[in-house]
mmCIF file of the C-alpha atoms, coordinates in Angstrom:
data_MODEL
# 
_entry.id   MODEL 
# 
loop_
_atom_site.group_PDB 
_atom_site.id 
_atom_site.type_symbol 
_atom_site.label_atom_id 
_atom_site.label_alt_id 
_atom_site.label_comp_id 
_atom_site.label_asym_id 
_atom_site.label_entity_id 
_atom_site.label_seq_id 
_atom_site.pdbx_PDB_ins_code 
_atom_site.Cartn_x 
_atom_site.Cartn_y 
_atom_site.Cartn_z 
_atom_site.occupancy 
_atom_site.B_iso_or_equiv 
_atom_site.pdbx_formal_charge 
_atom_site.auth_seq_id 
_atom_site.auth_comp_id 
_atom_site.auth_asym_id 
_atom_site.auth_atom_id 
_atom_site.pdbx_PDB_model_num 
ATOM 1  C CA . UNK A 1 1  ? 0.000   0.000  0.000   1.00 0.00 ? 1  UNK A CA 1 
ATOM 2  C CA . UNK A 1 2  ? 1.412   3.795  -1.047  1.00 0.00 ? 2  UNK A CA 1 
ATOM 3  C CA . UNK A 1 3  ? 1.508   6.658  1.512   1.00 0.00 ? 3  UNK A CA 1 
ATOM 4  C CA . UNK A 1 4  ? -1.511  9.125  0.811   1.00 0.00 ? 4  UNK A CA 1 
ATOM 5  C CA . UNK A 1 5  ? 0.390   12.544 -0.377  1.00 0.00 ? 5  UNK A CA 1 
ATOM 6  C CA . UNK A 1 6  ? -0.732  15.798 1.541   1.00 0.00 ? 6  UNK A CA 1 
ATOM 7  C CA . UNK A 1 7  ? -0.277  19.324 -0.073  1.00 0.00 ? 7  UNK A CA 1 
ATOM 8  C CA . UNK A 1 8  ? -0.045  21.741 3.029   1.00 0.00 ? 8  UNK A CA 1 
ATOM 9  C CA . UNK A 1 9  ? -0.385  25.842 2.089   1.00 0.00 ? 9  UNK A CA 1 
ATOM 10 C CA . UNK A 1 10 ? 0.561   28.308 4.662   1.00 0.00 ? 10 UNK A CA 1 
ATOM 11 C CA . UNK A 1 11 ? -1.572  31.715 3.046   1.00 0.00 ? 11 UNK A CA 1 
ATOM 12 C CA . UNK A 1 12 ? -2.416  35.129 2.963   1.00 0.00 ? 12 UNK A CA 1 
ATOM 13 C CA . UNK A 1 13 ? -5.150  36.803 1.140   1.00 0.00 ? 13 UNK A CA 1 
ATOM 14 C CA . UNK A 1 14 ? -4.974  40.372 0.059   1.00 0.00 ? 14 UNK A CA 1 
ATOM 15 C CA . UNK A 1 15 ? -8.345  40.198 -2.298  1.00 0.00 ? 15 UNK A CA 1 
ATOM 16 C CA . UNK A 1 16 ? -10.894 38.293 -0.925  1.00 0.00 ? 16 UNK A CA 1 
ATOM 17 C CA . UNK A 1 17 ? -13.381 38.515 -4.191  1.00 0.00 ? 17 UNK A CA 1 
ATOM 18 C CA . UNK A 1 18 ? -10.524 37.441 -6.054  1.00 0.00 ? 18 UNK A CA 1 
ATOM 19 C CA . UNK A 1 19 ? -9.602  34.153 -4.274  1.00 0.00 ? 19 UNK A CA 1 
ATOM 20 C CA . UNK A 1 20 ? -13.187 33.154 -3.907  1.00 0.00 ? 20 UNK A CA 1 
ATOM 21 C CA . UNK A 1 21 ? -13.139 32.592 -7.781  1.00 0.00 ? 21 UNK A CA 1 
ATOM 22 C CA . UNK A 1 22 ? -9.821  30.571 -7.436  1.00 0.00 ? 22 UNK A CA 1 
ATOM 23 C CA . UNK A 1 23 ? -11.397 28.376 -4.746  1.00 0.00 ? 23 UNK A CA 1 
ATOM 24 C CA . UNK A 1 24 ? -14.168 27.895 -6.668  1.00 0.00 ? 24 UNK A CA 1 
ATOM 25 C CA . UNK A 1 25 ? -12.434 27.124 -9.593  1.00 0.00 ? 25 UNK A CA 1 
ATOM 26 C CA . UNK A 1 26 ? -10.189 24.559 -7.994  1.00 0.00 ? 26 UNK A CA 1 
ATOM 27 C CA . UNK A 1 27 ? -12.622 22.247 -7.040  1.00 0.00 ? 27 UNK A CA 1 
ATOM 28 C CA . UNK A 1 28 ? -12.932 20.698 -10.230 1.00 0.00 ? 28 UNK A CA 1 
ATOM 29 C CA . UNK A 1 29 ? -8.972  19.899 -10.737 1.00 0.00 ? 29 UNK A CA 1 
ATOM 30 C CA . UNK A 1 30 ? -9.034  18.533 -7.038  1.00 0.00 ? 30 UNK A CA 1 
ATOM 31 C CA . UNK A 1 31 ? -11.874 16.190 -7.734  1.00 0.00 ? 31 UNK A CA 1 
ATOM 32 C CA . UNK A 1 32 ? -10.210 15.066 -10.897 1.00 0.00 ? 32 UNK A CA 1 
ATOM 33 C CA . UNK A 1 33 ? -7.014  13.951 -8.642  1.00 0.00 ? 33 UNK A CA 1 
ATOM 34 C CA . UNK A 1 34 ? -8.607  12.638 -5.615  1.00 0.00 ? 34 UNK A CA 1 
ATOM 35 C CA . UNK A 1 35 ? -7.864  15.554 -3.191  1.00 0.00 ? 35 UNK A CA 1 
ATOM 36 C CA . UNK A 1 36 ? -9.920  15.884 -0.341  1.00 0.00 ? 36 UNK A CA 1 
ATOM 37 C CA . UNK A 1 37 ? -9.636  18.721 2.421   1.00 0.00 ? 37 UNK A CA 1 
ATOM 38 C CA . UNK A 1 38 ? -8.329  17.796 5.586   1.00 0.00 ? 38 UNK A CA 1 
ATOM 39 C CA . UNK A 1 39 ? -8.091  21.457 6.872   1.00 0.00 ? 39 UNK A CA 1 
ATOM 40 C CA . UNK A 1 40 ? -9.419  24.788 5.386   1.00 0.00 ? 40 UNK A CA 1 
ATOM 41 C CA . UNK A 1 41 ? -8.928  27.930 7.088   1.00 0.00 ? 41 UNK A CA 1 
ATOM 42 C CA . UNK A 1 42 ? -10.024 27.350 10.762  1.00 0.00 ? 42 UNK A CA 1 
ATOM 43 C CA . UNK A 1 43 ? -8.769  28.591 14.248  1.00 0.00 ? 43 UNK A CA 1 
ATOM 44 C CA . UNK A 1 44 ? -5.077  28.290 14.709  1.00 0.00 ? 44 UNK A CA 1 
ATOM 45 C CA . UNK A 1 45 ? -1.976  28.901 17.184  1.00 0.00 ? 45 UNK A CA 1 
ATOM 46 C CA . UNK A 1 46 ? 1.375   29.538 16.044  1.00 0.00 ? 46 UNK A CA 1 
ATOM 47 C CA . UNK A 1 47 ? 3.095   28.770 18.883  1.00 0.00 ? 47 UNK A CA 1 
ATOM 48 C CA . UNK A 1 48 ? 6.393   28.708 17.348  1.00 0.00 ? 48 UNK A CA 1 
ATOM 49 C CA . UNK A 1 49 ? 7.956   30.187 13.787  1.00 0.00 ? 49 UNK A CA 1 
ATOM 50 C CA . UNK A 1 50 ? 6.109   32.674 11.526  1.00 0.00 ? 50 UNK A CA 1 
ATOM 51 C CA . UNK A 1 51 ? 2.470   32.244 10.407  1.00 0.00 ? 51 UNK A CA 1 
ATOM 52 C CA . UNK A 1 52 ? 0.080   33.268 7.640   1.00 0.00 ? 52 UNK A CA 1 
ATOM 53 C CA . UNK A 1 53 ? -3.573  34.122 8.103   1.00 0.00 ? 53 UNK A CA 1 
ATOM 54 C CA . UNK A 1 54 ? -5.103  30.882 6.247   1.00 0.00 ? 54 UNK A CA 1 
ATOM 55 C CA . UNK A 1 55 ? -3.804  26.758 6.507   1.00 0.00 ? 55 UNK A CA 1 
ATOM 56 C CA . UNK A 1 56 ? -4.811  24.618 4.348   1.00 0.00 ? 56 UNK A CA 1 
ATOM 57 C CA . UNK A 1 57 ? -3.883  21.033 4.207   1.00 0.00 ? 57 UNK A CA 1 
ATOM 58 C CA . UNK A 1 58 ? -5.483  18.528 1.076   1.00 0.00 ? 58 UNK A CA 1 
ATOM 59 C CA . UNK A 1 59 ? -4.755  14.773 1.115   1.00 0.00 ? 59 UNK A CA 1 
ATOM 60 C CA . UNK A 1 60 ? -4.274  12.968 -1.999  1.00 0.00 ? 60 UNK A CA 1 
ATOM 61 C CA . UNK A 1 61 ? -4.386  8.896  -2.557  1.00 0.00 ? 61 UNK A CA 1 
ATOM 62 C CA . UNK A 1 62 ? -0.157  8.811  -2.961  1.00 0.00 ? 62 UNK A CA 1 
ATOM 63 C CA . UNK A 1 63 ? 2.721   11.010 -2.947  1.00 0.00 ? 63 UNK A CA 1 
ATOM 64 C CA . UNK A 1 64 ? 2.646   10.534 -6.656  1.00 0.00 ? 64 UNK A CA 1 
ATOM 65 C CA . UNK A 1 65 ? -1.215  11.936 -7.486  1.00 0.00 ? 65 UNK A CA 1 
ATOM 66 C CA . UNK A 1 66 ? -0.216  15.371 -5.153  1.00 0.00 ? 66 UNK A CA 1 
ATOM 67 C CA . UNK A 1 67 ? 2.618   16.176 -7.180  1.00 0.00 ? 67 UNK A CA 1 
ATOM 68 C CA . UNK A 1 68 ? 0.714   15.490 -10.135 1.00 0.00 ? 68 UNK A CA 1 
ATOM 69 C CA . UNK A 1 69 ? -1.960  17.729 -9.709  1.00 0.00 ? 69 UNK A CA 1 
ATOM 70 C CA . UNK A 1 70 ? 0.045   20.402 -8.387  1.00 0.00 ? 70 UNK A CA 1 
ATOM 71 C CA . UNK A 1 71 ? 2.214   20.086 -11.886 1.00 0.00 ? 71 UNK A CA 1 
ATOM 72 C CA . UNK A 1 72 ? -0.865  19.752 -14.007 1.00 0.00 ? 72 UNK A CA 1 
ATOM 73 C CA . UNK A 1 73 ? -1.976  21.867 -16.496 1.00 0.00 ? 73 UNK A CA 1 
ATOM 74 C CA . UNK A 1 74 ? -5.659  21.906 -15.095 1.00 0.00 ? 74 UNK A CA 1 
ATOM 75 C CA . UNK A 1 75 ? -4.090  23.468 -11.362 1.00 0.00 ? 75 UNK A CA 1 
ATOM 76 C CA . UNK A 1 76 ? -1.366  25.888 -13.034 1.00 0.00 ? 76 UNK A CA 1 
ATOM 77 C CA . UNK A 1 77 ? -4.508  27.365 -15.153 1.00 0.00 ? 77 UNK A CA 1 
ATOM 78 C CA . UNK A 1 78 ? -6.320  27.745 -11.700 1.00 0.00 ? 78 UNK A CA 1 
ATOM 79 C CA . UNK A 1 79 ? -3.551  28.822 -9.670  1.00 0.00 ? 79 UNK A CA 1 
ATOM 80 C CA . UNK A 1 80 ? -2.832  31.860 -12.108 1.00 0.00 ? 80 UNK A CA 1 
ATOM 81 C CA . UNK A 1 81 ? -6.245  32.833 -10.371 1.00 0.00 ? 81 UNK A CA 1 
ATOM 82 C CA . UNK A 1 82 ? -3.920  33.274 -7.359  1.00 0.00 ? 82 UNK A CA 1 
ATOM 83 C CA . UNK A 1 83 ? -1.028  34.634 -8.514  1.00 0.00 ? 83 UNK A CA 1 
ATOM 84 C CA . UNK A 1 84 ? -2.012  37.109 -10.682 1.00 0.00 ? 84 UNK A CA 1 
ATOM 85 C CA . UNK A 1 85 ? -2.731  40.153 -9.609  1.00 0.00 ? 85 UNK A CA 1 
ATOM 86 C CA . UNK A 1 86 ? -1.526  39.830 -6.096  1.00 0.00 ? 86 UNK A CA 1 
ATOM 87 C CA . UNK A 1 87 ? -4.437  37.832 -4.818  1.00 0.00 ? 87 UNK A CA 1 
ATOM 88 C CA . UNK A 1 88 ? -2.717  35.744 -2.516  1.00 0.00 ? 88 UNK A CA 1 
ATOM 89 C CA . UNK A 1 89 ? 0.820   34.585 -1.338  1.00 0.00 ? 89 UNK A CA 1 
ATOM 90 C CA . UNK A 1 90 ? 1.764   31.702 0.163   1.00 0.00 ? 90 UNK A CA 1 
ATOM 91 C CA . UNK A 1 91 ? 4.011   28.921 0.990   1.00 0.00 ? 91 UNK A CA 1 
ATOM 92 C CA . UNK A 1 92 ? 3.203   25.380 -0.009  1.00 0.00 ? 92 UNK A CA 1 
ATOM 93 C CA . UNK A 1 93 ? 5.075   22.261 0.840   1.00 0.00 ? 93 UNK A CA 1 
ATOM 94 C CA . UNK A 1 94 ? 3.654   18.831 -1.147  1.00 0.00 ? 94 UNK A CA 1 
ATOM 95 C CA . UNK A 1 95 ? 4.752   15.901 1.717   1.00 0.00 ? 95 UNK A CA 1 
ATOM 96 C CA . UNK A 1 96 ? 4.731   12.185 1.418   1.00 0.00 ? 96 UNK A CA 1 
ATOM 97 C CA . UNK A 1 97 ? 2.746   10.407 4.520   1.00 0.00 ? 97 UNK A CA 1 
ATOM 98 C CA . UNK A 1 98 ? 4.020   7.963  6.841   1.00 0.00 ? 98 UNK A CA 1 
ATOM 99 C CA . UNK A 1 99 ? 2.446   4.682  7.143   1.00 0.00 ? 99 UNK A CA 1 
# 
């Protein structure tokens, strides 16, 4: 059996009209790759390091299938929803599990 693959965003929003079409929008590609939400936005504490103002943490079926939908064509096309424009700014780290 693989290890499920996690992506896990650290983010801050600057136009919050803006990044509602990009989460709506990304949906679809996550769907298409098996990601489901483990953690979106919610209460936090940063008790140690730096912090952003949103978390977000999506599990995938295997390592493999995260890094594939983060490199697809489908994502890249949504995540210039993001980028552009200054919409958002983040970190994002794409993790294999431990079994």
């Amino acid at each position: 059996m693989m290890a499920k693959g996690y992506w896990i965003g650290r983010i801050d929003v600057h136009d919050l009209e803006a990044y509602k079409k990009y989460v709506a929008a990304n949906a679809a590609v996550f769907a298409k790759f098996g990601g489901r939400f483990l953690v979106r936005g919610g209460r936090f504490e940063n008790p140690e390091g730096t912090s952003r103002s949103r978390n977000v943490v999506l599990e995938f079926d295997s390592y493999d299938q995260a890094v594939a939908c983060y490199h697809s064509d489908d994502y890249q096309a949504v995540m210039a929803l993001r980028s552009s424009n200054a919409v958002a700014e983040g970190d994002m780290v794409i993790v294999e599990g431990y079994e």
